[in-house]
mmCIF file of the N, C-alpha and C atoms, coordinates in Angstrom:
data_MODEL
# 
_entry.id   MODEL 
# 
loop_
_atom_site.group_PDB 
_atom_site.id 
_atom_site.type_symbol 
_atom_site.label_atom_id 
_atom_site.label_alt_id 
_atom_site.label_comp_id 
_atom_site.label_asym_id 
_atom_site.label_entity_id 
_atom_site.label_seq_id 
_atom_site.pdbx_PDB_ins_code 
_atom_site.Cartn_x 
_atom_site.Cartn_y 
_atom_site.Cartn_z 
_atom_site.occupancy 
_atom_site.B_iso_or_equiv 
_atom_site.pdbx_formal_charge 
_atom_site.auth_seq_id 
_atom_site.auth_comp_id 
_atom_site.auth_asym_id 
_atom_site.auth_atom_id 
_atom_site.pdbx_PDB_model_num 
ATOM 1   N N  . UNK A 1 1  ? 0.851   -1.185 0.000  1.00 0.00 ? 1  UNK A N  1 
ATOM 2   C CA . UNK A 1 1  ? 0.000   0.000  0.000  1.00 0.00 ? 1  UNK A CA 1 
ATOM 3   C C  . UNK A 1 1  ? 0.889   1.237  0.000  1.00 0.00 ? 1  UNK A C  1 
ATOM 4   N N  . UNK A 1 2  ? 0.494   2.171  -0.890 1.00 0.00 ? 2  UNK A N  1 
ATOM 5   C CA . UNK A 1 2  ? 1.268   3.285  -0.790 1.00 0.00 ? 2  UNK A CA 1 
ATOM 6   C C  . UNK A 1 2  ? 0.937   4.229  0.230  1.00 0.00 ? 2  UNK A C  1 
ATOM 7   N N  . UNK A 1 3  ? 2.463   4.990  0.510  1.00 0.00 ? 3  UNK A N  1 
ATOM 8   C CA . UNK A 1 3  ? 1.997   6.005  1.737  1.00 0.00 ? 3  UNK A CA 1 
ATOM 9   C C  . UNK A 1 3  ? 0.479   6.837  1.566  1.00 0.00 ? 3  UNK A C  1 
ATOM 10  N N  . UNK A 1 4  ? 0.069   6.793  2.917  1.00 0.00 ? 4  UNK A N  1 
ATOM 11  C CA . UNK A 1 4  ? -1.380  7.414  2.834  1.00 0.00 ? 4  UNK A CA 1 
ATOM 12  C C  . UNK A 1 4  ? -1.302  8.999  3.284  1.00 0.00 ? 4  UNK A C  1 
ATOM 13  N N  . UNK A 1 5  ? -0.272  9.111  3.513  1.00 0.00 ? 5  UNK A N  1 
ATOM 14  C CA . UNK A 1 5  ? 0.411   10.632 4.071  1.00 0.00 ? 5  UNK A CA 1 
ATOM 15  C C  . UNK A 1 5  ? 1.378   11.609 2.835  1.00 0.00 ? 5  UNK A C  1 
ATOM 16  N N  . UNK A 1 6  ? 1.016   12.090 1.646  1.00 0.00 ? 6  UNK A N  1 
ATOM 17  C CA . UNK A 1 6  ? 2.625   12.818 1.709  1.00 0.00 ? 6  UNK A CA 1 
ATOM 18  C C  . UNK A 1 6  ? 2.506   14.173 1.877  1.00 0.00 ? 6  UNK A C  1 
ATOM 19  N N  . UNK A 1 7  ? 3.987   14.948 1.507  1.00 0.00 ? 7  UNK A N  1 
ATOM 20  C CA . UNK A 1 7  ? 4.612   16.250 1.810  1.00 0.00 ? 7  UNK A CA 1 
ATOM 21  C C  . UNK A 1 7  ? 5.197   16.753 0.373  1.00 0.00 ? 7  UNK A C  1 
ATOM 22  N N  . UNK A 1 8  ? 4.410   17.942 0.226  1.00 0.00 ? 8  UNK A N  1 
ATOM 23  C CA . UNK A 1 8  ? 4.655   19.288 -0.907 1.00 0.00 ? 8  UNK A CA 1 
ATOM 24  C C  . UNK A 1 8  ? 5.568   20.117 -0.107 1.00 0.00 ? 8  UNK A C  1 
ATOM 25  N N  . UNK A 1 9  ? 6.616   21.157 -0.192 1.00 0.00 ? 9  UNK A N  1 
ATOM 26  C CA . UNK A 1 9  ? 6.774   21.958 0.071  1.00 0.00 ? 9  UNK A CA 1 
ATOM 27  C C  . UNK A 1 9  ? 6.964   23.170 -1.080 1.00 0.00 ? 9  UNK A C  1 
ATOM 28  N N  . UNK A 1 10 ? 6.406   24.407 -1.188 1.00 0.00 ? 10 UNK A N  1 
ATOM 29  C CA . UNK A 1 10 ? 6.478   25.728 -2.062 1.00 0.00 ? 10 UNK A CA 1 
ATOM 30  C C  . UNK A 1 10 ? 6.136   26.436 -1.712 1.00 0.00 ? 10 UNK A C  1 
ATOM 31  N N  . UNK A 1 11 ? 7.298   27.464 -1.433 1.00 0.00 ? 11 UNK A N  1 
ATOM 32  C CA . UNK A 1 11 ? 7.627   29.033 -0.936 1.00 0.00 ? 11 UNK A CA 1 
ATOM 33  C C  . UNK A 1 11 ? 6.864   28.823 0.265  1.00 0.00 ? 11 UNK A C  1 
ATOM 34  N N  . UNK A 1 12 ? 7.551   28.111 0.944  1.00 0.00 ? 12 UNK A N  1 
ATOM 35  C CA . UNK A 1 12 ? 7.424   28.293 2.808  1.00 0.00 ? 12 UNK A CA 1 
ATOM 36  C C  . UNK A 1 12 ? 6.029   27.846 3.271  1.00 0.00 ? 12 UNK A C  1 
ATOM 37  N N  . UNK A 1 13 ? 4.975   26.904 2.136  1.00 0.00 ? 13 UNK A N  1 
ATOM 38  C CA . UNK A 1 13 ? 4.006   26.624 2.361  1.00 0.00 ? 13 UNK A CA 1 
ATOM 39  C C  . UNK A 1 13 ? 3.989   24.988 2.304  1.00 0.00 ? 13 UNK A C  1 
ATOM 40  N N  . UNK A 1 14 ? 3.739   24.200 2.842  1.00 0.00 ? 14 UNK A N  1 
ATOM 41  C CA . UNK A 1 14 ? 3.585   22.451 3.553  1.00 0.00 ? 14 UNK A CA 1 
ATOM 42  C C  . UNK A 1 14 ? 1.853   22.167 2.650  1.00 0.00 ? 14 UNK A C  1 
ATOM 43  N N  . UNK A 1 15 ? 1.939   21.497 2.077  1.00 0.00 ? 15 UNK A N  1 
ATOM 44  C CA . UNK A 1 15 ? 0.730   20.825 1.984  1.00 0.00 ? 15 UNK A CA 1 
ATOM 45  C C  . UNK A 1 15 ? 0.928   19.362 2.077  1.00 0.00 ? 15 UNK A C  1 
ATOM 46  N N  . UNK A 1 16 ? 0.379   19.098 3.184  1.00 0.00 ? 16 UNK A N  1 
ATOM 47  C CA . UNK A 1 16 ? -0.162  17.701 3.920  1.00 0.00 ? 16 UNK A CA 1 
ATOM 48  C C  . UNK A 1 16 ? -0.714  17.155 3.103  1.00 0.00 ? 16 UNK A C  1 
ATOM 49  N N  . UNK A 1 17 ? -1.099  16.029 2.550  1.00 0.00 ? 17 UNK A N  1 
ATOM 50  C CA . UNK A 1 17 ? -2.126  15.733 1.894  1.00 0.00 ? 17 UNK A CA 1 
ATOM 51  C C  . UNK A 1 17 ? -2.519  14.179 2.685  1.00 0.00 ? 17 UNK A C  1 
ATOM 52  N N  . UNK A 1 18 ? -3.927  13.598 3.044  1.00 0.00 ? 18 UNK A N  1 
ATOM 53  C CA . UNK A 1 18 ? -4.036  12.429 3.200  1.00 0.00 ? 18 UNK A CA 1 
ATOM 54  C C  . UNK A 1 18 ? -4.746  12.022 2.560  1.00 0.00 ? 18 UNK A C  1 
ATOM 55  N N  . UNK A 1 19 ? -4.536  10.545 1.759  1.00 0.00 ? 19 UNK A N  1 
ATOM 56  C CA . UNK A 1 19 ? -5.417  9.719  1.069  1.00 0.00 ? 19 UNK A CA 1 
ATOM 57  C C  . UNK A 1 19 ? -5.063  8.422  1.019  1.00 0.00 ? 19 UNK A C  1 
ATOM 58  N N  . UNK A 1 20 ? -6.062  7.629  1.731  1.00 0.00 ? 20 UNK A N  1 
ATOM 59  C CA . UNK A 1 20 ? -5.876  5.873  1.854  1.00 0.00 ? 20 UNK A CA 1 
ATOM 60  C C  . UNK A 1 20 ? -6.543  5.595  0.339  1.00 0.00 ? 20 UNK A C  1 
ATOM 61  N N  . UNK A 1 21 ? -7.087  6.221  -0.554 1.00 0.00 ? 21 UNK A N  1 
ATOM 62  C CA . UNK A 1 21 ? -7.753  5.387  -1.221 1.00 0.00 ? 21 UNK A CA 1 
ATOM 63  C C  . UNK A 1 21 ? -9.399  5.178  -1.034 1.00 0.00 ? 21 UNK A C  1 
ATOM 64  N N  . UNK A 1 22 ? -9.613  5.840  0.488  1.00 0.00 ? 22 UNK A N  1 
ATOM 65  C CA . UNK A 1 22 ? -11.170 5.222  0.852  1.00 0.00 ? 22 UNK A CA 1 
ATOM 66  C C  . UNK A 1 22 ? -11.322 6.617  1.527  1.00 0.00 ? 22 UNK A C  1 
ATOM 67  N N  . UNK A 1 23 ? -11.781 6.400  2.740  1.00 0.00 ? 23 UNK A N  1 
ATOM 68  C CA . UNK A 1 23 ? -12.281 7.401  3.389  1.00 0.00 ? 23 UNK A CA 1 
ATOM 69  C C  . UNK A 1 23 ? -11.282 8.379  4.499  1.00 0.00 ? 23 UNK A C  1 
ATOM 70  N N  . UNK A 1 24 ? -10.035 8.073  4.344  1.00 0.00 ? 24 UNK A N  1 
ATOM 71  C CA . UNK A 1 24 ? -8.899  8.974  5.090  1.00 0.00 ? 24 UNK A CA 1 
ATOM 72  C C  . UNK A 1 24 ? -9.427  8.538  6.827  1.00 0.00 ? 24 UNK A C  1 
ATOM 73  N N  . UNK A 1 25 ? -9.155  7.072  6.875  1.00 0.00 ? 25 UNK A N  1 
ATOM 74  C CA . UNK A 1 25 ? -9.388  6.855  8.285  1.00 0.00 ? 25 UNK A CA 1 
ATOM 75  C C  . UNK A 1 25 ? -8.205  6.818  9.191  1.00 0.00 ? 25 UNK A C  1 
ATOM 76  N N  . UNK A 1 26 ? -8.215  7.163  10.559 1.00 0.00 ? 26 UNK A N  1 
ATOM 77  C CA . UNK A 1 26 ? -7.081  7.544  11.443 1.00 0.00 ? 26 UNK A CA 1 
ATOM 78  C C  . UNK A 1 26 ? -6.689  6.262  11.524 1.00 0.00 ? 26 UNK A C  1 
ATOM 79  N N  . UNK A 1 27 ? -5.709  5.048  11.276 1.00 0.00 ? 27 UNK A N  1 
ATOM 80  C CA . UNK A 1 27 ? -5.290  4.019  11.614 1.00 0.00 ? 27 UNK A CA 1 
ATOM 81  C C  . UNK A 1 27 ? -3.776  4.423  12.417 1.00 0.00 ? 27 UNK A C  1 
ATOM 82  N N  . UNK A 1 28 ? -3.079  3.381  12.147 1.00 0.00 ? 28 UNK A N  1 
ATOM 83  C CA . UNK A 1 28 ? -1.491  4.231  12.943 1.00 0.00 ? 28 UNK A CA 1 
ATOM 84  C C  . UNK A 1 28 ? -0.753  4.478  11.996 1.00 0.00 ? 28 UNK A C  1 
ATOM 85  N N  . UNK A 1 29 ? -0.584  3.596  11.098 1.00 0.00 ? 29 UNK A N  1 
ATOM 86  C CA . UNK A 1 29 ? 0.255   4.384  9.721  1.00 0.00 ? 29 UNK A CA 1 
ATOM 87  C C  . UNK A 1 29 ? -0.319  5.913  9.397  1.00 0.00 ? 29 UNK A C  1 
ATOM 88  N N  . UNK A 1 30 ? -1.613  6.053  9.177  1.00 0.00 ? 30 UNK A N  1 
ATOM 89  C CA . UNK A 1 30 ? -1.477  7.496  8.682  1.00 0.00 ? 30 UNK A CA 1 
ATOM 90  C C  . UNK A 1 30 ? -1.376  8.490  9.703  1.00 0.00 ? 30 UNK A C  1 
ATOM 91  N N  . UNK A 1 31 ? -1.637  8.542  11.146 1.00 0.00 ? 31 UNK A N  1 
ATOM 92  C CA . UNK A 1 31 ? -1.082  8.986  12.487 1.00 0.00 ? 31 UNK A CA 1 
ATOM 93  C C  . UNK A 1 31 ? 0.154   9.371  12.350 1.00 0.00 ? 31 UNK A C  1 
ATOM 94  N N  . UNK A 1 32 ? 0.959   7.516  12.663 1.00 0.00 ? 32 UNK A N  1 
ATOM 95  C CA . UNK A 1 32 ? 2.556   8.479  12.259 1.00 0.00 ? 32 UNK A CA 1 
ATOM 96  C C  . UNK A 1 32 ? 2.795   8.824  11.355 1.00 0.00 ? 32 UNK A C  1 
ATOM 97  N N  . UNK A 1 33 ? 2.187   8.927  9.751  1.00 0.00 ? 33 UNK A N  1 
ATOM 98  C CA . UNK A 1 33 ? 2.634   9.834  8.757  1.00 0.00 ? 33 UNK A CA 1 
ATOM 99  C C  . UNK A 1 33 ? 2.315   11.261 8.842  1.00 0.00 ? 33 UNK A C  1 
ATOM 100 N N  . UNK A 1 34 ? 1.277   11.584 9.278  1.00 0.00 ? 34 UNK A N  1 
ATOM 101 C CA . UNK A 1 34 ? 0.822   12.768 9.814  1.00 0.00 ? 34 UNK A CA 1 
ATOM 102 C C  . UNK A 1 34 ? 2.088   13.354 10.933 1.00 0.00 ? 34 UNK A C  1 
ATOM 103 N N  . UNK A 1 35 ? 2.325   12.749 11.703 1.00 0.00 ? 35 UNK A N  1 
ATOM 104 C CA . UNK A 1 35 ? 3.330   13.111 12.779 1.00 0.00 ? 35 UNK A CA 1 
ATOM 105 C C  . UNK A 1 35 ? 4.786   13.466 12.284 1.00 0.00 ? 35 UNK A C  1 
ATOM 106 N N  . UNK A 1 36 ? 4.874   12.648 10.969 1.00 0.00 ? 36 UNK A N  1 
ATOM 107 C CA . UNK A 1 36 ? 6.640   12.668 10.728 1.00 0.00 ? 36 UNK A CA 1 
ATOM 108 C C  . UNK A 1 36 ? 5.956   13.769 9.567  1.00 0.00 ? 36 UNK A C  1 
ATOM 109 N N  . UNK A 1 37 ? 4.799   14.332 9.444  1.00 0.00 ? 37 UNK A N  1 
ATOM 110 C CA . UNK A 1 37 ? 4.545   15.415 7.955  1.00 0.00 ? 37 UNK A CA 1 
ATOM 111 C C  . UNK A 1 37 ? 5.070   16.480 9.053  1.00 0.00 ? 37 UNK A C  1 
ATOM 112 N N  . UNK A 1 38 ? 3.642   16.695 9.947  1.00 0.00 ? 38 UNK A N  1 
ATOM 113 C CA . UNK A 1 38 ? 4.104   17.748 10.642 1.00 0.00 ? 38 UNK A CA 1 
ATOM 114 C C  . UNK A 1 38 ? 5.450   17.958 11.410 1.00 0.00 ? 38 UNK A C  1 
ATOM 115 N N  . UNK A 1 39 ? 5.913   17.271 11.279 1.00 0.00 ? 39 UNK A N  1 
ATOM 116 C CA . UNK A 1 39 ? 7.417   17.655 12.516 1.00 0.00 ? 39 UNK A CA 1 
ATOM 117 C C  . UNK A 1 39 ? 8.783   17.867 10.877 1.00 0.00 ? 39 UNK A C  1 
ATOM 118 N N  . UNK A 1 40 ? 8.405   17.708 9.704  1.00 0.00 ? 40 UNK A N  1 
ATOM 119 C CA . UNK A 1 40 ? 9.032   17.898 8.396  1.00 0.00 ? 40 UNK A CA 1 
ATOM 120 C C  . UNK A 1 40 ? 8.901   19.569 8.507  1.00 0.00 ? 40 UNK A C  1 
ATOM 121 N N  . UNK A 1 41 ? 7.599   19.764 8.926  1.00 0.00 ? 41 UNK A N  1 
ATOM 122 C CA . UNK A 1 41 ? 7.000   20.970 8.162  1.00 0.00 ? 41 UNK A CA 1 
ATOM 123 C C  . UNK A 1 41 ? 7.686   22.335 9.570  1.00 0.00 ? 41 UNK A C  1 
ATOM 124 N N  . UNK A 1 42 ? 7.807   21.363 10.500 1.00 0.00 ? 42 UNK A N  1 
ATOM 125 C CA . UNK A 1 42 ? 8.236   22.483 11.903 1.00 0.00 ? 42 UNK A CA 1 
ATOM 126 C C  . UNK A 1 42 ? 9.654   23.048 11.529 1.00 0.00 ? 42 UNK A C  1 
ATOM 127 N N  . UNK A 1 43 ? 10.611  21.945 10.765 1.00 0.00 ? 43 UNK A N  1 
ATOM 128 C CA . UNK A 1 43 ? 12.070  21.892 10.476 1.00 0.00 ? 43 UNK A CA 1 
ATOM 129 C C  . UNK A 1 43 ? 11.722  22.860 9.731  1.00 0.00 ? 43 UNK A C  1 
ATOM 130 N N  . UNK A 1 44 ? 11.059  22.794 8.594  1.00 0.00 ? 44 UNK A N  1 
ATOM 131 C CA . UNK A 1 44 ? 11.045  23.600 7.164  1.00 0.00 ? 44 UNK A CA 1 
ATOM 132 C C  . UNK A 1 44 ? 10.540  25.051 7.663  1.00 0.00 ? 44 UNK A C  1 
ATOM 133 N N  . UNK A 1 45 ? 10.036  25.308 8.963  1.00 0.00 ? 45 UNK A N  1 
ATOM 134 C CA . UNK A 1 45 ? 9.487   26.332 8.998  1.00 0.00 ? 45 UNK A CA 1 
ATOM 135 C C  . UNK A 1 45 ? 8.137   26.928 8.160  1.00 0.00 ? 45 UNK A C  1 
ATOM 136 N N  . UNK A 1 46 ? 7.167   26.076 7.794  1.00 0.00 ? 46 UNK A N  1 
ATOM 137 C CA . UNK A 1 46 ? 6.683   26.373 6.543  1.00 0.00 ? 46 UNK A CA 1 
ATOM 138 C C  . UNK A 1 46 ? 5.124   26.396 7.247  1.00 0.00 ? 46 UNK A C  1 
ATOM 139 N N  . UNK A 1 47 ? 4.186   27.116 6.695  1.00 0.00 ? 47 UNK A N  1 
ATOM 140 C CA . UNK A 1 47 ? 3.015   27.123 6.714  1.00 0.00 ? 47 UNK A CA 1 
ATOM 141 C C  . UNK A 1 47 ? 2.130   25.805 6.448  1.00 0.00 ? 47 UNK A C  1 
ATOM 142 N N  . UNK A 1 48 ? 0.913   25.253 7.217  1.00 0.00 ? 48 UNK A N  1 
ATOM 143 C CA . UNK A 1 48 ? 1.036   23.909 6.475  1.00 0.00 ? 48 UNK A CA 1 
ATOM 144 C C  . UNK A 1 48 ? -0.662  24.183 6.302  1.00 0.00 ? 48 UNK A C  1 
ATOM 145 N N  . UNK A 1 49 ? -0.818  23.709 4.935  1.00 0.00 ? 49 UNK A N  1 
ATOM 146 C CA . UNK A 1 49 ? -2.493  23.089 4.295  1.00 0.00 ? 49 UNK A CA 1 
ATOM 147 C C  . UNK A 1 49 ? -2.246  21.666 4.796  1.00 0.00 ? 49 UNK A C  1 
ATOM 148 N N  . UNK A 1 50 ? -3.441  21.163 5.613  1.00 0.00 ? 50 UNK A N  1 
ATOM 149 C CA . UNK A 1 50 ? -3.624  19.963 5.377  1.00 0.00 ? 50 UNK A CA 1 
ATOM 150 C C  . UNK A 1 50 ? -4.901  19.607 4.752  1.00 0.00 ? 50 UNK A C  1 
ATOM 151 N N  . UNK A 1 51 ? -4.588  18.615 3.578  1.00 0.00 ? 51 UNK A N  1 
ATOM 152 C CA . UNK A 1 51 ? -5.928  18.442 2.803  1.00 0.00 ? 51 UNK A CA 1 
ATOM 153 C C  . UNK A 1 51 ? -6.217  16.671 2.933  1.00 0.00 ? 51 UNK A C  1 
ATOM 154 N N  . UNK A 1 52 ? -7.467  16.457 2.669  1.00 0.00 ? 52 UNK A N  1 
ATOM 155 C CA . UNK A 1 52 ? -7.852  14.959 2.353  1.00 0.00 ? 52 UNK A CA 1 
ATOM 156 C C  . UNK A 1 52 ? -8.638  14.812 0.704  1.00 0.00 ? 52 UNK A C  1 
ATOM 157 N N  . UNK A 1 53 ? -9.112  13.589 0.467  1.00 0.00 ? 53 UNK A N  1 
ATOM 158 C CA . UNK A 1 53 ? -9.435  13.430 -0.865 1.00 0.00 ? 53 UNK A CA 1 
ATOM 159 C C  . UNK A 1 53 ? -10.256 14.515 -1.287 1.00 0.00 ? 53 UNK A C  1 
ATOM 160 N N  . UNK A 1 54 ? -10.361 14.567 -2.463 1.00 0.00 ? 54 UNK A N  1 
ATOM 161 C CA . UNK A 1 54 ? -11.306 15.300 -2.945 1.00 0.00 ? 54 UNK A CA 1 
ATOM 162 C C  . UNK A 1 54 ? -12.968 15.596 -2.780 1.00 0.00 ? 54 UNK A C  1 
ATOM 163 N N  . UNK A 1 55 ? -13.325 14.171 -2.086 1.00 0.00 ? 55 UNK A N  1 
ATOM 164 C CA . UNK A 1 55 ? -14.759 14.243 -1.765 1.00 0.00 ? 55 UNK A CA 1 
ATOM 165 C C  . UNK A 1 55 ? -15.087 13.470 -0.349 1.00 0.00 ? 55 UNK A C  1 
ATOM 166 N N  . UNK A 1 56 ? -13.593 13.806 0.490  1.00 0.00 ? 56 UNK A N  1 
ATOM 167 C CA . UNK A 1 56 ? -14.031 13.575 1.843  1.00 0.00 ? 56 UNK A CA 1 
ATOM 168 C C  . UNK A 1 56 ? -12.558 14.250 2.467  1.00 0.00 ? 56 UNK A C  1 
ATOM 169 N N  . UNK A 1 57 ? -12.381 14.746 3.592  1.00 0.00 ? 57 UNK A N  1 
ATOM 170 C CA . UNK A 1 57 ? -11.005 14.546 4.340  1.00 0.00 ? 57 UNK A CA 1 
ATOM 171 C C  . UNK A 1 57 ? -10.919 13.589 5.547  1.00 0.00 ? 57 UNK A C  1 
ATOM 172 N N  . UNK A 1 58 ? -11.997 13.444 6.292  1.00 0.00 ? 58 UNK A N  1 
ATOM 173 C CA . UNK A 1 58 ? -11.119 12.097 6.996  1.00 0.00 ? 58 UNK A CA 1 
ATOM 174 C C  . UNK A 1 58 ? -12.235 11.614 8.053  1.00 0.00 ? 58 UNK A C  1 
ATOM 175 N N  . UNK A 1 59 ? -12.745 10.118 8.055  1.00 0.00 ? 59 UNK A N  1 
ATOM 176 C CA . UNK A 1 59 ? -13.949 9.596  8.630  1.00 0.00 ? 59 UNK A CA 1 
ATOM 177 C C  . UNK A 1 59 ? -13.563 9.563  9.945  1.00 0.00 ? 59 UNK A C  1 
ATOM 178 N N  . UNK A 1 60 ? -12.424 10.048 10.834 1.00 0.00 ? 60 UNK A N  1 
ATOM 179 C CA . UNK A 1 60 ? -12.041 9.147  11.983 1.00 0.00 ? 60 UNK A CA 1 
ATOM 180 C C  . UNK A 1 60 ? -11.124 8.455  12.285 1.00 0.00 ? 60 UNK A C  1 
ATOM 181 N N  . UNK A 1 61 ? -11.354 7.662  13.402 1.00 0.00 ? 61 UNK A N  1 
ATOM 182 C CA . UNK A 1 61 ? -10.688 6.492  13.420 1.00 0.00 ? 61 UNK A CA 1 
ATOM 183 C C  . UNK A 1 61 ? -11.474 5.488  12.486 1.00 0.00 ? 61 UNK A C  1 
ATOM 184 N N  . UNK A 1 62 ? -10.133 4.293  12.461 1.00 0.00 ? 62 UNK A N  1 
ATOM 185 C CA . UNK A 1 62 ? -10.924 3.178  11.683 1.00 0.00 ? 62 UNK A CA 1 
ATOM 186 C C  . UNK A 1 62 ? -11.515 2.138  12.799 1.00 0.00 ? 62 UNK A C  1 
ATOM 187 N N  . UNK A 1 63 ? -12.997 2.244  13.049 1.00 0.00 ? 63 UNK A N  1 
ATOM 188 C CA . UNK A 1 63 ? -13.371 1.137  13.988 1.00 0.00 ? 63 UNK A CA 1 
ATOM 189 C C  . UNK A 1 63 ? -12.835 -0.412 13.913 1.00 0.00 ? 63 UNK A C  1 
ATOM 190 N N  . UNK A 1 64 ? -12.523 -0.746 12.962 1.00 0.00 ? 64 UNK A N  1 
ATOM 191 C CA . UNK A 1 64 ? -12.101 -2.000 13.124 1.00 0.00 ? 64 UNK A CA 1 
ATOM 192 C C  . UNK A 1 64 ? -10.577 -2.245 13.542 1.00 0.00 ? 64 UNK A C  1 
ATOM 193 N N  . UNK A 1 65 ? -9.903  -1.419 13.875 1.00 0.00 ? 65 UNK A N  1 
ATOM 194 C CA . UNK A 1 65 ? -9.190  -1.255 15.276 1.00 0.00 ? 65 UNK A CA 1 
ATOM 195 C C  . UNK A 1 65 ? -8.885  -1.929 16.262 1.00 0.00 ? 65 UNK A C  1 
ATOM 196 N N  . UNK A 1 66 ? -10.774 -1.579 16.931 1.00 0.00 ? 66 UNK A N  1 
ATOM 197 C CA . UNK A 1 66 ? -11.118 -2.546 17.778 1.00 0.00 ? 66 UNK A CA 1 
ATOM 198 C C  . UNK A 1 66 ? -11.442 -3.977 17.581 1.00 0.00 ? 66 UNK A C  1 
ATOM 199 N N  . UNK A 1 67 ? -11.126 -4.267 16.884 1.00 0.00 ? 67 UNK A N  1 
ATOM 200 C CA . UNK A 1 67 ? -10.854 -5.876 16.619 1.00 0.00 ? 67 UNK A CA 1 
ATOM 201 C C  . UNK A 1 67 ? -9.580  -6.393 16.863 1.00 0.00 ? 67 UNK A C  1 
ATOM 202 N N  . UNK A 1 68 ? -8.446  -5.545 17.366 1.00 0.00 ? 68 UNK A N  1 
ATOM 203 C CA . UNK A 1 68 ? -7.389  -5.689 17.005 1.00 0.00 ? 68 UNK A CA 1 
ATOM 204 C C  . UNK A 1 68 ? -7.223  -6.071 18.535 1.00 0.00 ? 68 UNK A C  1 
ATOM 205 N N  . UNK A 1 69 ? -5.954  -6.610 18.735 1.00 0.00 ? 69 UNK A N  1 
ATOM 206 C CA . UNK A 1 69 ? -5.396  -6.773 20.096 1.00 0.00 ? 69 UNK A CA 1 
ATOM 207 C C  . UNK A 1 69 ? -5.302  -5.538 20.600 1.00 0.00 ? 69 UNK A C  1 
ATOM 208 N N  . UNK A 1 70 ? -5.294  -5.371 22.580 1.00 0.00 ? 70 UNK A N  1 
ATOM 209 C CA . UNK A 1 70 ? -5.447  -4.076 22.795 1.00 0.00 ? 70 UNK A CA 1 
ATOM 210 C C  . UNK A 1 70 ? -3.961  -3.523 22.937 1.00 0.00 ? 70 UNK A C  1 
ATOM 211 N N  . UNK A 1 71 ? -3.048  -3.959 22.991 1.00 0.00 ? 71 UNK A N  1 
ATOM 212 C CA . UNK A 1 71 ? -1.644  -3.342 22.695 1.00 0.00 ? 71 UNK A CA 1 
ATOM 213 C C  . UNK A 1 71 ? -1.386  -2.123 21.630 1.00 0.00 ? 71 UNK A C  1 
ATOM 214 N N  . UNK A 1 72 ? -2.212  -2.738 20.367 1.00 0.00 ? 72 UNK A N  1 
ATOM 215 C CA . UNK A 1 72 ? -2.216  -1.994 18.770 1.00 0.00 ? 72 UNK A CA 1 
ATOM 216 C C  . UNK A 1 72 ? -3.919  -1.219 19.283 1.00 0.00 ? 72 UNK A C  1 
ATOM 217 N N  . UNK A 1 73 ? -4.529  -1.320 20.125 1.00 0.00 ? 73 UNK A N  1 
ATOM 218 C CA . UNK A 1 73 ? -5.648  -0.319 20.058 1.00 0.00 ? 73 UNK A CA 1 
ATOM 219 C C  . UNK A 1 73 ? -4.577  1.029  21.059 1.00 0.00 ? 73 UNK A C  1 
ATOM 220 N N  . UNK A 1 74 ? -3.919  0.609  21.964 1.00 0.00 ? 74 UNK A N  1 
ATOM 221 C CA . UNK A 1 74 ? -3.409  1.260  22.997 1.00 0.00 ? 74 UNK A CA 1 
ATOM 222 C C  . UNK A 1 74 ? -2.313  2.427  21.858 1.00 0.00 ? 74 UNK A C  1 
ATOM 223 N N  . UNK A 1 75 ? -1.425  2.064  21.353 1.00 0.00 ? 75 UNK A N  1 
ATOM 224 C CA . UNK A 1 75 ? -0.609  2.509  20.303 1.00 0.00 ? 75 UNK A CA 1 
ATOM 225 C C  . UNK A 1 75 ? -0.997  3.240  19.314 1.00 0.00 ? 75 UNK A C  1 
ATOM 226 N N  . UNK A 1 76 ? -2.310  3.162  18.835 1.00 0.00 ? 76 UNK A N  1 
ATOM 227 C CA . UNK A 1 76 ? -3.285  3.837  18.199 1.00 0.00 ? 76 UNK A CA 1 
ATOM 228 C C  . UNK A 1 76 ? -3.768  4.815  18.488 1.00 0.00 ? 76 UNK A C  1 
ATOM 229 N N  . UNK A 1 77 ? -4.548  4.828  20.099 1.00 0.00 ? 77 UNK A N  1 
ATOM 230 C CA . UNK A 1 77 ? -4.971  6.085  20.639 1.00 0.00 ? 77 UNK A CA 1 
ATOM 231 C C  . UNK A 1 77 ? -3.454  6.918  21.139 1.00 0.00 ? 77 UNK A C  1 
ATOM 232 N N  . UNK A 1 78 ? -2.378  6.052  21.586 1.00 0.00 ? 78 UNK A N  1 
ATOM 233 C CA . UNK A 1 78 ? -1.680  7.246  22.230 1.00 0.00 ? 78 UNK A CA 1 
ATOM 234 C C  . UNK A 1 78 ? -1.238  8.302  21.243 1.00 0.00 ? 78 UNK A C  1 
ATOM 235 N N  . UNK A 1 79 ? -0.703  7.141  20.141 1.00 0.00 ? 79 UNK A N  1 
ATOM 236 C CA . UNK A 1 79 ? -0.269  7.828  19.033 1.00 0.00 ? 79 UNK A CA 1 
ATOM 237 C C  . UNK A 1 79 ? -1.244  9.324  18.416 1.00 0.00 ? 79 UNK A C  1 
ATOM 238 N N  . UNK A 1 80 ? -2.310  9.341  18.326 1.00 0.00 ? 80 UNK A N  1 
ATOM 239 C CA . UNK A 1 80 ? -3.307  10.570 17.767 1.00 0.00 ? 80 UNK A CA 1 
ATOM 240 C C  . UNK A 1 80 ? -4.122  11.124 18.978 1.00 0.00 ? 80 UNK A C  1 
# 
């Protein structure tokens, strides 16, 4: 799966962008991609857009999550 997080930078401006493909749900990959965008964008000094798909930016968490062992639910919430 390709990153669901990337990073633009032009003339001191960050655009975030997130897209899984579906509905831009908070899982932990796009958390910590979000985390390593913004802490790119603190270095760069840069203004940041954050955008999601074109006809949604972001449902949440992904409930099925909670299906998961609670170690990876625990890692999930601390993380976002």
């Amino acid at each position: 799966m390709p990153d669901p997080v990337t990073y633009r930078l032009d003339r001191g401006v960050a655009t975030i962008s997130m897209d899984d493909g579906k509905v831009n749900v908070m899982t932990l990959t796009m958390i910590e991609g979000l985390g390593a965008a913004f802490a790119r964008a603190e270095t760069d000094q840069a203004v940041v857009v954050l955008e999601g798909r074109p006809s949604v930016f972001s449902a949440g968490y992904d409930m099925a999550m909670f299906d998961e062992p609670i170690e990876v639910i625990a890692a999930t919430l601390q993380a976002g």
